[in-house]
C-alpha positions as CSV (number, residue, x, y, z in Angstrom):
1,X,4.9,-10.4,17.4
2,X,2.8,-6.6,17.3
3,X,0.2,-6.1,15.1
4,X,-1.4,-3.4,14.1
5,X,-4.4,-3.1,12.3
6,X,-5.3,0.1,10.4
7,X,-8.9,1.4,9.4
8,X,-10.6,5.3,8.9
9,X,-13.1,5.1,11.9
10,X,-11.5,1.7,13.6
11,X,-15.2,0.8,15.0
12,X,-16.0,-2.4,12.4
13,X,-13.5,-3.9,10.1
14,X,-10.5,-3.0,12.1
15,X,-12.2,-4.8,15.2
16,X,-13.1,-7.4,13.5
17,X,-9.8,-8.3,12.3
18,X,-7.9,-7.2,15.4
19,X,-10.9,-9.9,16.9
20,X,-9.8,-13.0,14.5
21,X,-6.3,-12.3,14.9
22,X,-6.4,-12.5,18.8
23,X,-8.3,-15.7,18.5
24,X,-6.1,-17.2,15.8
25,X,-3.1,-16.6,18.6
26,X,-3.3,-15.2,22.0
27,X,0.2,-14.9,21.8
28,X,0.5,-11.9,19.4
29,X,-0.1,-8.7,20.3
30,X,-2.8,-7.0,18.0
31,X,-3.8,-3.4,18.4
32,X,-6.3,-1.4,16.0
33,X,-6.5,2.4,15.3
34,X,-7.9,5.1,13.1
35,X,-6.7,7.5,11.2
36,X,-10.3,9.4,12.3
37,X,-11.5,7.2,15.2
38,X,-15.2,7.2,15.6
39,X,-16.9,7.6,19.1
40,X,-17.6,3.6,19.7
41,X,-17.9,0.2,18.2
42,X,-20.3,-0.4,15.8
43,X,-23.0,-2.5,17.4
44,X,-23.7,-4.2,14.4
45,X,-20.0,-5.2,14.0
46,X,-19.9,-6.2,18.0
47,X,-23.3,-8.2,17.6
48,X,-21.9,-10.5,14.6
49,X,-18.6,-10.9,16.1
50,X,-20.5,-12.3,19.0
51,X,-22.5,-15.1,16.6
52,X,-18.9,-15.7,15.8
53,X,-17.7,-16.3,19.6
54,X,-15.9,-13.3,19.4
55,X,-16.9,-10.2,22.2
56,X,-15.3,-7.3,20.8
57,X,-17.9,-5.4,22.9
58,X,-15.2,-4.0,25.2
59,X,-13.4,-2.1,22.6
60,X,-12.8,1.4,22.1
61,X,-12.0,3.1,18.7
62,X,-8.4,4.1,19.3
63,X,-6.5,7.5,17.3
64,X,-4.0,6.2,15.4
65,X,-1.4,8.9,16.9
66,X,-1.4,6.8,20.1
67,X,0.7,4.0,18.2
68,X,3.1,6.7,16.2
69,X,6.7,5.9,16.7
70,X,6.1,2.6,18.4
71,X,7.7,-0.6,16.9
72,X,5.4,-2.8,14.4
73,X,6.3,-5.7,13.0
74,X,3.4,-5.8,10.6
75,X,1.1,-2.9,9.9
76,X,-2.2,-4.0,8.2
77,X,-4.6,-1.3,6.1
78,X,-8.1,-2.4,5.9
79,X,-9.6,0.0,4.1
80,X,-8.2,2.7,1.0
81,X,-9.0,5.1,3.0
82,X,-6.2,4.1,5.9
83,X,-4.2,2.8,3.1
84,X,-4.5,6.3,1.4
85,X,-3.7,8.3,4.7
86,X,-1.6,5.6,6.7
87,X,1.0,8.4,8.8
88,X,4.7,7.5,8.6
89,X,5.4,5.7,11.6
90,X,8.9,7.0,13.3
91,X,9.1,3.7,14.7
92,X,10.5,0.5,13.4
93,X,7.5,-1.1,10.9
94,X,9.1,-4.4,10.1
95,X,6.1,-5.0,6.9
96,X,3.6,-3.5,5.3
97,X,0.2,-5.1,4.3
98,X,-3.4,-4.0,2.6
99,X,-6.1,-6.5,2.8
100,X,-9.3,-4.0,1.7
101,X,-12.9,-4.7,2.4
102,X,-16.2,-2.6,1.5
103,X,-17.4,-1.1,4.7
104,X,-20.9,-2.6,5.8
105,X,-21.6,0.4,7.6
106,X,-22.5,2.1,3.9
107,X,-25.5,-0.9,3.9
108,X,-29.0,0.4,4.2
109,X,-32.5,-0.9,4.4
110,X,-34.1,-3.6,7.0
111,X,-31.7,-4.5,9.9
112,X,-32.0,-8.4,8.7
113,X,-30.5,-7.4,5.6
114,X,-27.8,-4.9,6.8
115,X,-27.0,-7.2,9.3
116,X,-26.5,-10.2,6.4
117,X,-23.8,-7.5,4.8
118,X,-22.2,-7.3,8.2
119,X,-21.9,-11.0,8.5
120,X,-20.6,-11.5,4.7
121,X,-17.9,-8.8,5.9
122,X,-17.1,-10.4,9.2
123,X,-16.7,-13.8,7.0
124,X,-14.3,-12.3,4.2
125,X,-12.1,-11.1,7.4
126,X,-12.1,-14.3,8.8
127,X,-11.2,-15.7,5.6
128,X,-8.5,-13.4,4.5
129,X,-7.3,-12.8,8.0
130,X,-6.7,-16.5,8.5
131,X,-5.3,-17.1,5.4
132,X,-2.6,-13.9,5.8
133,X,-1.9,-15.5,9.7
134,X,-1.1,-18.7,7.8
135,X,1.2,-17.5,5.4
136,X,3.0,-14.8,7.3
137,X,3.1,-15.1,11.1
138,X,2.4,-18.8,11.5
């Protein structure tokens, strides 16, 4: 089973999922990209994926042109902004999904309280990501 997992900058929500996914199975193959990658992973996504168990630290925002014309069997949009741009893939794209979130890196103020808005967004892709892994590849 290939996954991919779509987002604008692929440095927070698309890690996150591509995160939970790879813990919900280590047998699927799950690959995030961007349709305009940003230089690095957001630390802020990276440090709450860590209270989760998860070390997404590793990752590197990937250009979503790398994965055009490769075989999918789901494609995942998290965010309109993918959704809205998402390139035809040449290759074989077995389903289509959206599951949007807000992006927490629009969250300003003290870094207790944009981190709180990080962990409420890591939680809802748990959630939703676990609940989509149930009903569709499980």
């Amino acid at each position: 089973m290939k996954i991919l997992i779509l987002c604008t900058g692929n440095s927070c929500r698309s890690q996150m999922a591509e995160g939970f996914l790879r813990s919900f199975d280590r047998g699927l193959e799950v690959f995030s990209a961007g349709t305009r990658p940003e230089k690095e992973v957001n630390p802020h996504a990276v440090a709450v994926m860590k209270e989760a168990g998860i070390d997404i630290s590793g990752n590197r925002p990937e250009p979503v042109e790398k994965y055009l014309g490769q075989p999918f069997d789901h494609v995942v949009t998290v965010c309109d902004g993918a959704r809205a741009s998402c390139p035809a893939f040449s290759g074989k794209v077995g389903q289509r999904h959206h599951i949007g979130f807000e992006d927490p890196a629009d969250a300003r103020g003290p870094v207790d309280e944009v981190l709180q808005v990080y962990r409420n967004t890591r939680n809802q892709i748990r959630l939703q990501f676990l609940d989509w892994y149930n009903k569709i590849i499980a």
